[in-house]
N, C-alpha and C positions, 0 to 999 in steps of 0.2 A: 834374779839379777835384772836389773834395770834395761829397759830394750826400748832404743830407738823407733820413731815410727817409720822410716825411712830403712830400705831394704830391698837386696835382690837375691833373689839365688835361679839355679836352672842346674836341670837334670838332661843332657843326651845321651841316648845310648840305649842298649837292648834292654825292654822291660818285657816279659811273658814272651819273648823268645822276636818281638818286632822291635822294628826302629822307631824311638821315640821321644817326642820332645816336652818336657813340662818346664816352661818358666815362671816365675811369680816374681813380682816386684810388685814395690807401694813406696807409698806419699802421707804424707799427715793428712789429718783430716778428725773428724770430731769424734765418730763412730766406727765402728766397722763395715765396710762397703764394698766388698768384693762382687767383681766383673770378671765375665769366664768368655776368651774365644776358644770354641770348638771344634775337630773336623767334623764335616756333614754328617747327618743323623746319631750325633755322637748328645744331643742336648739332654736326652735324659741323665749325663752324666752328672750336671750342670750342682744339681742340689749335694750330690756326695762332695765334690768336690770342695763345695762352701762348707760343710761341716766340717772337714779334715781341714782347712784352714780355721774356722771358728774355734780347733781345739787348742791353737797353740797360738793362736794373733788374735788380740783383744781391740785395737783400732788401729784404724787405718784406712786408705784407697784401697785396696787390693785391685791390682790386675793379673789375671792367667793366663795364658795362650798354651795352647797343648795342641800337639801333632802325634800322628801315628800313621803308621807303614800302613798304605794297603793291603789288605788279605789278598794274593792273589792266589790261593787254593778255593775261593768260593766261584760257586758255577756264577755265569753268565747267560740270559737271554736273551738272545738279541730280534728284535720285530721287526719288519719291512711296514712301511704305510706304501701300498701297493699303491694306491689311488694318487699320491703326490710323486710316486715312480715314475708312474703312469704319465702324468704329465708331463714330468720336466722331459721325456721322450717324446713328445709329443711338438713340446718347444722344439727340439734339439733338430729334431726331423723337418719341421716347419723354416728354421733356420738354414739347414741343407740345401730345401729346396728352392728358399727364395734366393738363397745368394750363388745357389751350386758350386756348395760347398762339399769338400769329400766324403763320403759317409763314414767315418771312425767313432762314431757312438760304439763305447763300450761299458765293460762292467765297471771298469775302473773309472771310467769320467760319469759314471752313473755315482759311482759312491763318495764321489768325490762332495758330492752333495748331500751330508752327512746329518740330516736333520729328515730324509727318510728312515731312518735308523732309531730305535726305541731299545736302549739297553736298562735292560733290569739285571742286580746282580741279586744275590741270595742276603738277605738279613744279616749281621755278623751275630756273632753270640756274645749277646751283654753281658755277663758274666766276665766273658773272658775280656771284655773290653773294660770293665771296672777293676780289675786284678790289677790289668797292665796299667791304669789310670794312680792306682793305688800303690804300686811300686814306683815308679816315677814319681810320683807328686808327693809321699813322705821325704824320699832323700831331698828332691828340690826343695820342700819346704825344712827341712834342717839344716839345709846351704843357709836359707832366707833366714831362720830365728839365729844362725849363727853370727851373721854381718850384722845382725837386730843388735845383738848382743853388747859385741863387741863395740860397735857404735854407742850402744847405751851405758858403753863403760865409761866411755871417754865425755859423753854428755854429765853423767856424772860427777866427775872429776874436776868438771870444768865448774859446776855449780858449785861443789863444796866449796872452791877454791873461790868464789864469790863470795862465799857464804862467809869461809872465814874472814875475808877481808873488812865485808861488815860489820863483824864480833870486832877487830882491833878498833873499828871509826866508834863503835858502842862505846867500848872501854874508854876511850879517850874523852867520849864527849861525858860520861860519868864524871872522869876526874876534872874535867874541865868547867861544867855548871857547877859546883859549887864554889869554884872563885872567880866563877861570874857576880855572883851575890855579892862576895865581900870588896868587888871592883865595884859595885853599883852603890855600896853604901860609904865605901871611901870617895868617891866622885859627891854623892850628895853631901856629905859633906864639907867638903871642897867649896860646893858650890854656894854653901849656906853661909859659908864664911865668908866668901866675896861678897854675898848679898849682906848678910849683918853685919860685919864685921867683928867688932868686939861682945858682942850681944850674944850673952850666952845660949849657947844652942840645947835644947829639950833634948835628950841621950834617947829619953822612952821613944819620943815620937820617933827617933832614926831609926832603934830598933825594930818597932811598927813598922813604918815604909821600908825597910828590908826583909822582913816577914811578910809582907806582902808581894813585893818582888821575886822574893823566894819562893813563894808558893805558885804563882800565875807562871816563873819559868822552870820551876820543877819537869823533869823529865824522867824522871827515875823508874815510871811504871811503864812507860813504852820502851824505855832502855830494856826492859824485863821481859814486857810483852818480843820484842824483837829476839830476844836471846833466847824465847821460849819455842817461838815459830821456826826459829831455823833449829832447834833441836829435835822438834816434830819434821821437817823437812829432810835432816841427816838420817832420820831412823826411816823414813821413809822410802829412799835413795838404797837401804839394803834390803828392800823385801824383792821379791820375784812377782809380785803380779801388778796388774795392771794400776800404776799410781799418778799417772800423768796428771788429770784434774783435779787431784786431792792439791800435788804438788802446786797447780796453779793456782787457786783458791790460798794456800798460805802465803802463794806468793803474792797474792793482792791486798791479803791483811798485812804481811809486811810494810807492803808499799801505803799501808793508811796507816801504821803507828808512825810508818817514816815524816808523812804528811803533817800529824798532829805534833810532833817532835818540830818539826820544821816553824809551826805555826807558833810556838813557845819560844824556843831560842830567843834571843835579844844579844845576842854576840856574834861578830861577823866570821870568828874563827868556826864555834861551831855551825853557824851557818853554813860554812861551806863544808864543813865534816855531814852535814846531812845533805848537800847535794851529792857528795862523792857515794853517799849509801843509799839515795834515790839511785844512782845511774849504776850501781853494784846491783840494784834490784831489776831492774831493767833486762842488765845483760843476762841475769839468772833469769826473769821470764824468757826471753826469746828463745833461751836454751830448753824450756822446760815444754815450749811447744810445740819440741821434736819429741820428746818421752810419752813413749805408751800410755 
């Protein structure tokens, strides 16, 4: 199924028994490009992470943010820097005496000053922290390929619906160059007759110059080429993997038969039936570079 590059999903809730958060959202972009926030000493997660999205998002920005509960079963030890203790008592007491001041130096206005304090906790156990990392972050990212999804249905839908509308301007301009020709040789002459009057006019030669008319606004093989691109484009639109730049690529040969068709014409009806399928082609790119 076709899938947007555009997407979010988010996971809250108890993973290996803590509270936890994994969101994932993205943006277009050319390639696959995922960026991971962390909690602290959590970055070795950093590479799992990017694979278990690499398996399921083919491009895109990728951003992550992930949270998790503190362990609070892991010890604590906690250090004194004696020597910066030391001093701010030293302050504290020197303050007392020059202002005579009460002496209420205590424990508590000692720790108040909490950068003599060195806490180390215990390591967590990676293991357990890539479990919980891995049950949060599959459900959040099947949130995310779902919204992908669904999005990529409706980008689809919008493109066909392009697409056919070009097929009707094709058909038309089909049936309409060939009585461009027989307007350009009943005009000439028309016009022959003004200029010689009675003066019998050469049949072969009008034949000729409408055989050549005919040939230089011929359009019939880009009318073909066009019907063939958007049939490669439709079959394209029902596969499941990643088809965004195949799909841009045909959309740009579209837009050069469109151009070379444009360049042929000599009618101001089809003329504007190929602007209307220049700007059919348009809207089908911009749509095409939101697709995977």
């Amino acid at each position: 199924m076709i899938r947007s590059m555009t997407g979010y999903g988010r996971f809250e809730g108890l993973a290996g028994g803590r509270q936890t958060i994994f969101e994932i959202k993205a943006v277009n972009h050319r390639f696959l490009e995922v960026q991971c926030r962390l909690p602290k000493g959590c970055g070795f997660l950093e590479e799992s992470i990017k694979e278990m999205v690499s398996q399921r998002v083919f491009r895109g920005k990728v951003d992550i943010y992930v949270s998790i509960e503190a362990n609070e079963s892991l010890a604590a030890n906690v250090k004194i820097n004696h020597a910066l203790a030391a001093g701010y008592v030293q302050a504290l007491r020197e303050l007392r005496d020059t202002y005579d001041l009460k002496d209420d130096i205590s424990v508590s206005l000692l720790a108040s000053h909490t950068d003599i304090f060195t806490v180390t906790k215990a390591p967590e156990n990676e293991e357990a922290l890539a479990a919980i990392v891995k049950e949060a972050g599959e459900k959040a990212i099947s949130d995310f390929v779902a919204m992908r999804e669904r999005e990529g249905a409706k980008l689809a839908e919008d493109v066909l619906a392009h697409g056919q509308r070009i097929l009707t301007l094709v058909d038309e301009i089909d049936r309409r160059s060939p009585v461009t020709v027989e307007e350009y040789r009943r005009k000439l002459y028309e016009r022959l007759m003004d200029v010689l009057g009675d003066t019998s006019i050469d049949s072969q030669r009008m034949l000729t110059e409408a055989a050549i008319f005919a040939d230089k606004t011929a359009v019939n093989e880009e009318t073909v080429r066009l019907r063939s691109h958007y049939a490669q484009l439709a079959a394209l639109l029902q596969k499941s993997e990643s088809v965004g730049r195949k799909l841009d690529f045909i959309v740009q040969e579209m837009n050069r038969e469109a151009n070379t068709t444009g360049s042929k014409v000599c009618d101001a009806d089809l003329a504007h039936k190929v602007v209307e399928i220049k700007a059919e082609i348009e809207k089908m790119r911009e749509q095409i570079q939101n697709i995977e």
